[in-house]
PyMOL CGO cylinders between C-alpha atoms (Angstrom):
from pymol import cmd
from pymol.cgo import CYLINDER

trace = [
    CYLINDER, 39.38, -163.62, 120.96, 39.56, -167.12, 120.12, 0.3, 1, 1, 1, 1, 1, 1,
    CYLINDER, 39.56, -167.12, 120.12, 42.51, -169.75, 121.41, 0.3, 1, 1, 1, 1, 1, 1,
    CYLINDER, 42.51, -169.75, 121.41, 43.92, -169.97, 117.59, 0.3, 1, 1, 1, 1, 1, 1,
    CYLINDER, 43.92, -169.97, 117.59, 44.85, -166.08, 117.66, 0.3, 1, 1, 1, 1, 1, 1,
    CYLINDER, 44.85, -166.08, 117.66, 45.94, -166.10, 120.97, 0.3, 1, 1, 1, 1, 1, 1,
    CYLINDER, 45.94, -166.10, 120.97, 48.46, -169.20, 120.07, 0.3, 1, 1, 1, 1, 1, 1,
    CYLINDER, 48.46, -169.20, 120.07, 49.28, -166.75, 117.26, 0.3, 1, 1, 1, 1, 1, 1,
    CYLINDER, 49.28, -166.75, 117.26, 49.96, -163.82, 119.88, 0.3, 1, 1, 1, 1, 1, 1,
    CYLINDER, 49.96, -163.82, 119.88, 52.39, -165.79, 121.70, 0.3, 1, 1, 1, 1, 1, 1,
    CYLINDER, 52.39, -165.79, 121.70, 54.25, -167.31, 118.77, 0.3, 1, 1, 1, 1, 1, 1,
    CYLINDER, 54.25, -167.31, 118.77, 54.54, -163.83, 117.31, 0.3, 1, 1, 1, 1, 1, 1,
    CYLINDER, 54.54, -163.83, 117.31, 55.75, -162.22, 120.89, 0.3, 1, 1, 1, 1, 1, 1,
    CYLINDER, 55.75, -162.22, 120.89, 57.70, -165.33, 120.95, 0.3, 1, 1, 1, 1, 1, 1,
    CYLINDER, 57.70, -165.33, 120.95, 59.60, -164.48, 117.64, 0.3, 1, 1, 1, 1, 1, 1,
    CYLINDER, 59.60, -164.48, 117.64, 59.93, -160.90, 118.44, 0.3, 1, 1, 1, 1, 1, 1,
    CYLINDER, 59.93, -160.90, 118.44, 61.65, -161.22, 121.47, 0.3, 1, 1, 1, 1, 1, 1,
    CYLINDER, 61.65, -161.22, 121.47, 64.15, -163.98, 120.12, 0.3, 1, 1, 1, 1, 1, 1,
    CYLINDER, 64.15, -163.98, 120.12, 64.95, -161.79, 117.12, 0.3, 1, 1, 1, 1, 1, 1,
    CYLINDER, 64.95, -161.79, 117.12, 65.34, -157.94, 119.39, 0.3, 1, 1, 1, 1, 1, 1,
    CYLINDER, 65.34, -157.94, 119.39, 67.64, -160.89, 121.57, 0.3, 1, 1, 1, 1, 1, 1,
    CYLINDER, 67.64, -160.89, 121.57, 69.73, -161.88, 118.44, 0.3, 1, 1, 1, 1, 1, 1,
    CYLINDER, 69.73, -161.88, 118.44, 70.75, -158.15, 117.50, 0.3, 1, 1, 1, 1, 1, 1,
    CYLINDER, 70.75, -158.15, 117.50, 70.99, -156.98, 120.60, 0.3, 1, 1, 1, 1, 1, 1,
    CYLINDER, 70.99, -156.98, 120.60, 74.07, -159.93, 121.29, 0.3, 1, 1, 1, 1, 1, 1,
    CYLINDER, 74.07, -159.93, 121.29, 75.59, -159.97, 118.11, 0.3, 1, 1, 1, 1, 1, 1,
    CYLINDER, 75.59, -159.97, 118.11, 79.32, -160.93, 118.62, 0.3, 1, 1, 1, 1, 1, 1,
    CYLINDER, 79.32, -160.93, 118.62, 81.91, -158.30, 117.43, 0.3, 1, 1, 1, 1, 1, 1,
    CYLINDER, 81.91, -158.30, 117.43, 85.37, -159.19, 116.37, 0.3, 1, 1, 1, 1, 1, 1,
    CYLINDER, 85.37, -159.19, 116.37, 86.63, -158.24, 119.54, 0.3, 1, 1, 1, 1, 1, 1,
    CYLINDER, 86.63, -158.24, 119.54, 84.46, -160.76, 121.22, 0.3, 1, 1, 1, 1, 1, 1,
    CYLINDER, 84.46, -160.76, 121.22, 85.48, -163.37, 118.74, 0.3, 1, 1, 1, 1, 1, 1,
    CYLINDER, 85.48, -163.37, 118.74, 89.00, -162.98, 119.90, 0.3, 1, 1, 1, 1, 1, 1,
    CYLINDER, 89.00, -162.98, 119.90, 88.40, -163.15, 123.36, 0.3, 1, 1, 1, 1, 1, 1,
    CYLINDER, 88.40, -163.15, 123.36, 85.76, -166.24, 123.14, 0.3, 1, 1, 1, 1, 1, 1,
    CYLINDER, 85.76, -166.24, 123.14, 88.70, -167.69, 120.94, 0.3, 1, 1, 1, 1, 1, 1,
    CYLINDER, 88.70, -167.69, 120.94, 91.36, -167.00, 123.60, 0.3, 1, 1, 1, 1, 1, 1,
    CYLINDER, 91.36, -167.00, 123.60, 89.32, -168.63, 126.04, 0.3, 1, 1, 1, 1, 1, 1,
    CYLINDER, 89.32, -168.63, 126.04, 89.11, -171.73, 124.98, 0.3, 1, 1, 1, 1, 1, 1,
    CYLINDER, 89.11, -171.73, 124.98, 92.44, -172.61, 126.37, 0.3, 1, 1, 1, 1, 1, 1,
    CYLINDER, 92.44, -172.61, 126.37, 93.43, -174.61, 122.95, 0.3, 1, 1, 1, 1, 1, 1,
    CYLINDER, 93.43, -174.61, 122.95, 96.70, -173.60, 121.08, 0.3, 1, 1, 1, 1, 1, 1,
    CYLINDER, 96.70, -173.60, 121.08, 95.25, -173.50, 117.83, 0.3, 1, 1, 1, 1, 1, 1,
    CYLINDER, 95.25, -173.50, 117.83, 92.27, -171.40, 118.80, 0.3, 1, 1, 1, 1, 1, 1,
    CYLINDER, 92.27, -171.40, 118.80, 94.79, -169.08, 121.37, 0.3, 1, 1, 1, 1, 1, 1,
    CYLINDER, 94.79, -169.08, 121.37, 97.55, -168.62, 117.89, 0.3, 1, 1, 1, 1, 1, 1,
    CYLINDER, 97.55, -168.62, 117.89, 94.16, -168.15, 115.40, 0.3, 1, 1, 1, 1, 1, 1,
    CYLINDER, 94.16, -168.15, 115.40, 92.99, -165.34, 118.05, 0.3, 1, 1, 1, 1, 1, 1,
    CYLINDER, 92.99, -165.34, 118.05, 95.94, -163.08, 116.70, 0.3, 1, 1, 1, 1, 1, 1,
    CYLINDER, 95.94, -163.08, 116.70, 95.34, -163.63, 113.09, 0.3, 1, 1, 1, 1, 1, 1,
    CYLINDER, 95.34, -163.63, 113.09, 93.91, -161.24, 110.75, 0.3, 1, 1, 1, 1, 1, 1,
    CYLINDER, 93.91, -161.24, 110.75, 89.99, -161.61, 111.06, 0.3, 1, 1, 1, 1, 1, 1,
    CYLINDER, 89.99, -161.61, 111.06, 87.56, -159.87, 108.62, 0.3, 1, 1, 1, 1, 1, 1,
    CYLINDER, 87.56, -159.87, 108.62, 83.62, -159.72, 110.00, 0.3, 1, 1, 1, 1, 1, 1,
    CYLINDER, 83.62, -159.72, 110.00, 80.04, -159.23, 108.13, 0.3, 1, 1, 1, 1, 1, 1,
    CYLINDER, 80.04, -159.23, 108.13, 77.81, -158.16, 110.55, 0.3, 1, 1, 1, 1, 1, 1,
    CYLINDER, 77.81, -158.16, 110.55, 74.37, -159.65, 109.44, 0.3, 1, 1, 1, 1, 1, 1,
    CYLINDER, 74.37, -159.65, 109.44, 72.71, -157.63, 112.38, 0.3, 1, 1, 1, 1, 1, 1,
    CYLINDER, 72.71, -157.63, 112.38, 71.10, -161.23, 113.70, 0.3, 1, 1, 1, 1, 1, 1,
    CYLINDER, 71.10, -161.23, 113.70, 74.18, -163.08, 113.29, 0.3, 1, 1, 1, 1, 1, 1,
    CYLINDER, 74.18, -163.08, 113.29, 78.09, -162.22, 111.76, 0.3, 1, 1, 1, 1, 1, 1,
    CYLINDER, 78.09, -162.22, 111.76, 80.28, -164.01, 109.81, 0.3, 1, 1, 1, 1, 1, 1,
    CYLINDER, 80.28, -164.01, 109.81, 84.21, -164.52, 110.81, 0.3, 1, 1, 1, 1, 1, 1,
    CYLINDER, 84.21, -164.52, 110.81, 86.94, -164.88, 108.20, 0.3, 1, 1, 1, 1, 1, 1,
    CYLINDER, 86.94, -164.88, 108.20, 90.14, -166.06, 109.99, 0.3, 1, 1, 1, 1, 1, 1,
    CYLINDER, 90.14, -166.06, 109.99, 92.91, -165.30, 108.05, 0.3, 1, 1, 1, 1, 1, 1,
    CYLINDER, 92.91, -165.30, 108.05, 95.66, -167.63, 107.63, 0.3, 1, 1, 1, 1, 1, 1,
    CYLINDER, 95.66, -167.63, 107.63, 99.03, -166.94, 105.45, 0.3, 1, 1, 1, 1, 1, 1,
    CYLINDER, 99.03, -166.94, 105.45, 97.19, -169.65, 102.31, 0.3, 1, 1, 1, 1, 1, 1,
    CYLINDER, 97.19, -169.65, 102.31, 93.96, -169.78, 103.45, 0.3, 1, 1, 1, 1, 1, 1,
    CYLINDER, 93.96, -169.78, 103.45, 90.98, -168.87, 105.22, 0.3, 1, 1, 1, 1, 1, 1,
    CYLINDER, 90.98, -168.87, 105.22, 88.84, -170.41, 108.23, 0.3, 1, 1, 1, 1, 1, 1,
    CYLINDER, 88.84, -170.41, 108.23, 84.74, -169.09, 108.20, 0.3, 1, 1, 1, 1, 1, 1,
    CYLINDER, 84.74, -169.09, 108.20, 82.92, -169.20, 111.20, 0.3, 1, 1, 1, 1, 1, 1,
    CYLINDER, 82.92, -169.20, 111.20, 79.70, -167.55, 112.52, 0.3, 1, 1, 1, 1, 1, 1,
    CYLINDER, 79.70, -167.55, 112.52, 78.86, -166.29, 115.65, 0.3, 1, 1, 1, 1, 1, 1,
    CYLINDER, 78.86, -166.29, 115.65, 75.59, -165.05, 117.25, 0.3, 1, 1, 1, 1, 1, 1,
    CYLINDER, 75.59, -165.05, 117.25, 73.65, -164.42, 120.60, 0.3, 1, 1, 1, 1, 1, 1,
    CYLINDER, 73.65, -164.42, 120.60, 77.09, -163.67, 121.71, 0.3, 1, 1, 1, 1, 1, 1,
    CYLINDER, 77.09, -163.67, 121.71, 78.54, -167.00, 122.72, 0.3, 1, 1, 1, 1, 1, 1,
    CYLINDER, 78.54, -167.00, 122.72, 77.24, -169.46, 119.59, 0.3, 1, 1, 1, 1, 1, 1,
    CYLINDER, 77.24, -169.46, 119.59, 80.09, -170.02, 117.07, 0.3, 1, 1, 1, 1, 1, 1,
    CYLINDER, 80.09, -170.02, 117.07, 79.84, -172.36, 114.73, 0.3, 1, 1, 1, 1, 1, 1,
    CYLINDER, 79.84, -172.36, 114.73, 82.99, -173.10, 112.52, 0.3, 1, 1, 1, 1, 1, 1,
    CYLINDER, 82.99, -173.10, 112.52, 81.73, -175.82, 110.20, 0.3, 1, 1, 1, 1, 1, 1,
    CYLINDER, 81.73, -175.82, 110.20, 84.48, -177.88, 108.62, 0.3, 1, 1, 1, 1, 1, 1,
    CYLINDER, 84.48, -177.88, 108.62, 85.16, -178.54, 105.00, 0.3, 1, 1, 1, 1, 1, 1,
    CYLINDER, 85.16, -178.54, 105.00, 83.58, -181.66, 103.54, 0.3, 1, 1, 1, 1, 1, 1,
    CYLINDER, 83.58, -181.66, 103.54, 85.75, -185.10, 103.33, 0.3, 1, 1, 1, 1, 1, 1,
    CYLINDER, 85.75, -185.10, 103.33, 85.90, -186.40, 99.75, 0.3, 1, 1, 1, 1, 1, 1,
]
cmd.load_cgo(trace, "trace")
């Protein structure tokens, strides 16, 4: 067994592990609430109560918070990553 394949072994077991960790973690909505809730902001607290829609992408899930006009996307994964990237300044 040369180094090279054994570099490969560990990149691959590497990989493997992050990925089983990733669906194992995925968020729920529930979890999304509560994470939200935590936070201790106003915004975040009143969004928490909203309607929320989820697409579970077994690695990672999308959030669609609801609001009366519009809509806020976020994604969550590992179980306490959420990224809620805003919309792009003309």
């Amino acid at each position: 067994m040369t180094k090279r394949s054994a570099n490969m072994g560990g990149l691959f077991l590497l990989t493997f592990v992050a990925v089983v960790g990733l669906y194992a973690t995925n968020p729920t909505t529930q979890h999304f609430r509560e994470v939200m809730r935590s936070q201790k902001r106003l915004m975040t607290d009143v969004a928490s109560y909203l309607p929320i829609s989820r697409e579970d992408y077994k690695l990672f899930s999308r959030f669609e918070v609801k609001y009366g006009l519009g809509s806020k996307t976020c994604y969550g994964a590992a179980g306490y990553i959420f990224v809620c990237p805003s919309a792009k300044k003309a």
